[in-house]
Legacy VTK file of the C-alpha trace (Angstrom):
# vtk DataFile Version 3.0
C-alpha trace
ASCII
DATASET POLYDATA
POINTS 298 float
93.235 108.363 92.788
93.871 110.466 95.719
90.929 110.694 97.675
91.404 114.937 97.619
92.501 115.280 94.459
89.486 117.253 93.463
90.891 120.218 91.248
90.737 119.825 87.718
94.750 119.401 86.218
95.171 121.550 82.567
97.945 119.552 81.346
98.544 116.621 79.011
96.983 113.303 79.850
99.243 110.187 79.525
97.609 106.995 78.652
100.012 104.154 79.412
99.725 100.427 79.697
98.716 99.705 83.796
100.307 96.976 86.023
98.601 94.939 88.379
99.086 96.380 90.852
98.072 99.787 89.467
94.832 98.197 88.122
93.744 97.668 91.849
93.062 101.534 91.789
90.955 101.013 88.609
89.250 97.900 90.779
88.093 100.486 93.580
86.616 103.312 91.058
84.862 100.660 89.832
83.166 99.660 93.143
82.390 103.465 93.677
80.634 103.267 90.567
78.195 100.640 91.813
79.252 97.977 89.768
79.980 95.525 92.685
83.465 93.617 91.855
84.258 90.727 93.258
87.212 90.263 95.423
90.564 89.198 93.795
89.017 90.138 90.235
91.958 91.959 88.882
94.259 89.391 89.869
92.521 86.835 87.854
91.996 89.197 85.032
94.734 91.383 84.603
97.361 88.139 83.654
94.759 87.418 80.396
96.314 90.126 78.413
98.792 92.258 80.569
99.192 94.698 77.856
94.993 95.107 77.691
94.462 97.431 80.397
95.461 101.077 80.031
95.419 104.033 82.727
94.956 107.693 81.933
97.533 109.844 84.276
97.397 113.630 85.117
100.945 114.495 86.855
101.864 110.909 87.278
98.000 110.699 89.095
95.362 108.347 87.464
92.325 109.814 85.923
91.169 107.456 83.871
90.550 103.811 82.404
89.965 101.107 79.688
90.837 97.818 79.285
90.950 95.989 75.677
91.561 92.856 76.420
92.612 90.424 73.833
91.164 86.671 74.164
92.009 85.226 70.270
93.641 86.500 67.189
89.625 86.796 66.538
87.892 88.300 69.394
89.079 91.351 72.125
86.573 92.119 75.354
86.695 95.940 76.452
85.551 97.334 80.281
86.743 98.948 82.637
85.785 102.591 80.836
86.215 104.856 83.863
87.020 108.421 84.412
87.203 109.609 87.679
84.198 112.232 88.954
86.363 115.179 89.125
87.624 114.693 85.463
84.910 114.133 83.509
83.444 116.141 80.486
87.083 117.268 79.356
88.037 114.750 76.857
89.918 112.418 79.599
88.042 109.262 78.823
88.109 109.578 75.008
91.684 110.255 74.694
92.109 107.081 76.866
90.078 105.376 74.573
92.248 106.631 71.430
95.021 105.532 72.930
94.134 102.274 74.057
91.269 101.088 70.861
94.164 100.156 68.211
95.039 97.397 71.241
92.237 94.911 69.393
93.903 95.545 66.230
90.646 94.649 63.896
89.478 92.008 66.160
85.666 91.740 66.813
85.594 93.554 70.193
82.753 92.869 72.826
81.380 94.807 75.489
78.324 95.898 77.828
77.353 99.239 77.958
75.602 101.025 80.751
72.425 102.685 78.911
73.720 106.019 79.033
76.457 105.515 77.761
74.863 103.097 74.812
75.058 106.018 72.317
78.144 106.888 72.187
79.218 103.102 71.564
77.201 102.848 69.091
79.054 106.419 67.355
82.335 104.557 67.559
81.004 101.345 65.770
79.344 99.120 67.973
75.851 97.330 67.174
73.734 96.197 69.931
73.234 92.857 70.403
70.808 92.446 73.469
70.213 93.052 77.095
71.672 91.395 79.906
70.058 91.572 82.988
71.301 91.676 86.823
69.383 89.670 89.022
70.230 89.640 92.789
68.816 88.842 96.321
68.574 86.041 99.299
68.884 83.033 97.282
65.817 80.625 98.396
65.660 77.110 98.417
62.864 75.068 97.399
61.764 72.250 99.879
63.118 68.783 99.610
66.416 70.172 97.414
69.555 68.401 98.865
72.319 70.442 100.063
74.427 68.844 97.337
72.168 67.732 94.196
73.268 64.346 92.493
76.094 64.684 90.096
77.675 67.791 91.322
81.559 67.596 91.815
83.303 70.233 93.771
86.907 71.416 92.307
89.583 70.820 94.296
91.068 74.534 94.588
94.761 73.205 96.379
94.929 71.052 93.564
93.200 71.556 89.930
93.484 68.177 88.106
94.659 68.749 84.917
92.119 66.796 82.936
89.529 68.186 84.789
90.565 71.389 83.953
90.825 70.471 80.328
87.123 69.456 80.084
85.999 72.668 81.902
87.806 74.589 79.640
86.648 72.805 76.918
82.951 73.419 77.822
83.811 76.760 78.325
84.779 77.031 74.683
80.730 76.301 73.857
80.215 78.761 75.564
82.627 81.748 75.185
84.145 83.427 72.246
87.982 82.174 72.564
89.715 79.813 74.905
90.423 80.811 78.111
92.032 77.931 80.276
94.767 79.823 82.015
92.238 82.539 82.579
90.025 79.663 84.039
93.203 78.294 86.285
92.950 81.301 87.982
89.062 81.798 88.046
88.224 78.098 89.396
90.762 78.051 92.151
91.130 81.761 93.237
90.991 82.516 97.310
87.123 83.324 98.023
85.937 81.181 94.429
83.981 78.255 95.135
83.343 76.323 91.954
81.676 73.200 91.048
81.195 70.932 88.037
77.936 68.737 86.875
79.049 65.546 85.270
76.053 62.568 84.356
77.257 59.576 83.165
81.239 61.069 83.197
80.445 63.700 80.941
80.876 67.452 81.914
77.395 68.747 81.383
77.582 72.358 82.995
80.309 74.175 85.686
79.969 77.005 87.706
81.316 79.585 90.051
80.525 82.133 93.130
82.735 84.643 94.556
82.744 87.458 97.053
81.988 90.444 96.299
82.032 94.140 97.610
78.653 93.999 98.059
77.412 89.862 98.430
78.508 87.040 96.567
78.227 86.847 92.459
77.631 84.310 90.345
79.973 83.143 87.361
79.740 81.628 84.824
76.971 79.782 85.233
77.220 77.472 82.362
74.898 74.186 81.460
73.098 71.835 79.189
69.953 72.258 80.696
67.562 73.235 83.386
67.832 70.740 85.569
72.003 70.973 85.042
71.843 74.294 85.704
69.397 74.361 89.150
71.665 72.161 90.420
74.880 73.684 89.944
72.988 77.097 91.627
72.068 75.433 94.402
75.336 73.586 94.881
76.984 76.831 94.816
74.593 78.891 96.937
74.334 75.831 99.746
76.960 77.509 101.820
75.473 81.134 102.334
73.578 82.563 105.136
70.279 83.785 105.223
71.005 87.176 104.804
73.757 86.434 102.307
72.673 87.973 98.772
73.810 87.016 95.641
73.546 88.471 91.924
74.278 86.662 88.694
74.206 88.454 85.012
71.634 87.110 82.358
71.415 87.593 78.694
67.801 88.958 78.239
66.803 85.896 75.922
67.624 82.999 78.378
63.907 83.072 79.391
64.926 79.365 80.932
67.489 81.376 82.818
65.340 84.373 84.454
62.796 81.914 85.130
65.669 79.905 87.627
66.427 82.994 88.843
62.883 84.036 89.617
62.146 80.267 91.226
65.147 81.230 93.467
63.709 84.711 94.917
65.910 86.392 92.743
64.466 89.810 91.466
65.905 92.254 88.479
68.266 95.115 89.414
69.938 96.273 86.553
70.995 95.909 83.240
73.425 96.386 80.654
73.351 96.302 76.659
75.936 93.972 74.984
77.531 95.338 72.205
79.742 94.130 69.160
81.784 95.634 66.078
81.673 92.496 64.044
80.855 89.120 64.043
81.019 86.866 66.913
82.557 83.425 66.908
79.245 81.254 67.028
78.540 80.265 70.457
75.849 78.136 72.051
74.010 80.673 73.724
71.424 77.988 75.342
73.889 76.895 77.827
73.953 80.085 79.222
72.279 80.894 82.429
75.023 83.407 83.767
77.751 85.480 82.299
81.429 85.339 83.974
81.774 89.342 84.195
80.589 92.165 82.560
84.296 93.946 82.631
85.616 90.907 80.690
82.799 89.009 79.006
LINES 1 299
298 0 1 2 3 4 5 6 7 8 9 10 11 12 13 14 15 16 17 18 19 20 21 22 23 24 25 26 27 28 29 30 31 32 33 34 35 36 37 38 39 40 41 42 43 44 45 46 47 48 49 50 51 52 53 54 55 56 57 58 59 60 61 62 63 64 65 66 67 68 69 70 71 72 73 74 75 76 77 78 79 80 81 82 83 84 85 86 87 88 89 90 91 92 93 94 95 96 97 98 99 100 101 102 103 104 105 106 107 108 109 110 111 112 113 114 115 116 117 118 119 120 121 122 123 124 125 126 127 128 129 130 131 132 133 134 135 136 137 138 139 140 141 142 143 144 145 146 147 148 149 150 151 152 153 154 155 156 157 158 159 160 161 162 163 164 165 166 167 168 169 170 171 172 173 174 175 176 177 178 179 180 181 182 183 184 185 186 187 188 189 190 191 192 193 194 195 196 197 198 199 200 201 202 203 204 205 206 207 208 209 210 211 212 213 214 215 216 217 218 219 220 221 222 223 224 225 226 227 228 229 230 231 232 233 234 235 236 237 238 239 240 241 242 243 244 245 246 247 248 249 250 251 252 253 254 255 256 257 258 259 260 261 262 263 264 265 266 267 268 269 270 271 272 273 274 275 276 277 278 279 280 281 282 283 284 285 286 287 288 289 290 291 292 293 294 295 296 297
């Protein structure tokens, strides 16, 4: 957008499929919004389903967003559903929507709503399914934790090995709707991503990761079999920051086990979100998760 384009424009909006570069634009409306991406997130995204992510232009200038991004035959994840301040309340953001919807083609699509908008998801055929909740602050640690717990493996960003990768992804699977591996090529070893894997007795038993962000650092996924696993992939990933460094991670609203590591870690509620569905959801298991990977893309 340019920054003094402030005028309303009369004539016919043009929803057409955005590149990557394009997207970027998207990236900054949605740090103007609040919503705190982290750095690099569109170029890890935006090669998941390059024909997911759709821009609204006015005279060849972008007004407004969506993406509908396809994981499986099965299951689509939509965000990014922006309209820029100066064109809102004229029918910009639906037509975008229109335009862009048929993308999932009867796939179960996800997504988390903001509360205000929570009605008007749920008038185009989304049910809610429950809160997730934004906790963020200075990460404390508790006396006597090591710097790196037992167990914790760091991944090797200049050079992914392949099997490792496989058994991330794999885990991942547990945990999220569809596979995602070359997503998670991208997510594990981006500039700025520090990730790290839990493994007792050779077995992969949670993974993490924590990125900068506009605002901090943020937290995900934050995937594991338990507690304990997951304590010690936080503080693992948090060892590095500052004092004053903050960091926010996104929790479904029934991982009590979750909010209560975030709470033992100083970490206080500051938003939330509703997730949303229009069908069924591949079965997941929703115990081994104590952070969400984004709320633009699920």
């Amino acid at each position: 957008m340019h920054p003094h384009d402030t005028a309303p424009h009369t004539g016919e909006l043009t929803v057409t499929t955005a590149s990557l570069d394009a997207w970027r634009q998207v990236e900054e409306w949605a740090a103007e919004e609040g919503w705190n991406p982290g750095h690099g997130d569109t170029a890890c995204f935006h090669p998941t389903d390059p024909a997911g992510f759709f821009i609204g232009s006015l005279d060849d200038r972008p007004v407004s967003a969506v993406s509908v991004v396809n994981y499986s035959a099965q299951f689509a994840f939509l965000g990014y559903y922006l309209v820029h301040p100066a064109h809102r309340r004229q029918g910009r953001g639906l037509t975008t929507w229109r335009a862009a919807f048929p993308h999932a083609d009867g796939r179960t699509v996800g997504l988390d709503a903001v509360p205000a908008q929570q009605a008007t998801y749920r008038r185009a055929g989304f049910t809610a399914a429950y809160e997730t909740l934004r906790y963020g602050g200075r990460p404390e640690r508790p006396d006597g934790t090591a710097s790196t717990p037992s167990g914790i493996v760091p991944v090797d960003a200049s050079r992914l090995d392949p099997a490792l990768l496989d058994g991330i992804a794999a885990y991942d699977l547990r945990c999220f709707p569809a596979e995602r591996r070359a997503f998670l090529a991208r997510w594990l070893t981006a500039d700025g991503h520090t990730a790290r894997v839990r493994l007792r007795d050779g077995r992969i038993t949670g993974y993490g990761v924590i990125r900068a962000a506009r605002d901090g650092h943020r937290i995900g996924p934050l995937f594991a079999d338990t507690p304990g696993d997951a304590e010690a992939l936080f503080d693992s990933l948090t060892a590095h920051l500052g004092p004053d460094d903050e960091v926010s991670l996104d929790i479904p609203e029934p991982r009590r086990d979750a909010q209560a590591l975030a709470t033992a870690r100083g970490l206080t509620p500051r938003s939330h979100t509703i997730r949303m569905y229009t069908g069924p959801v591949p079965p997941v298991r929703e115990e081994y998760t104590y952070g969400v990977t984004s709320l633009e893309l699920g």
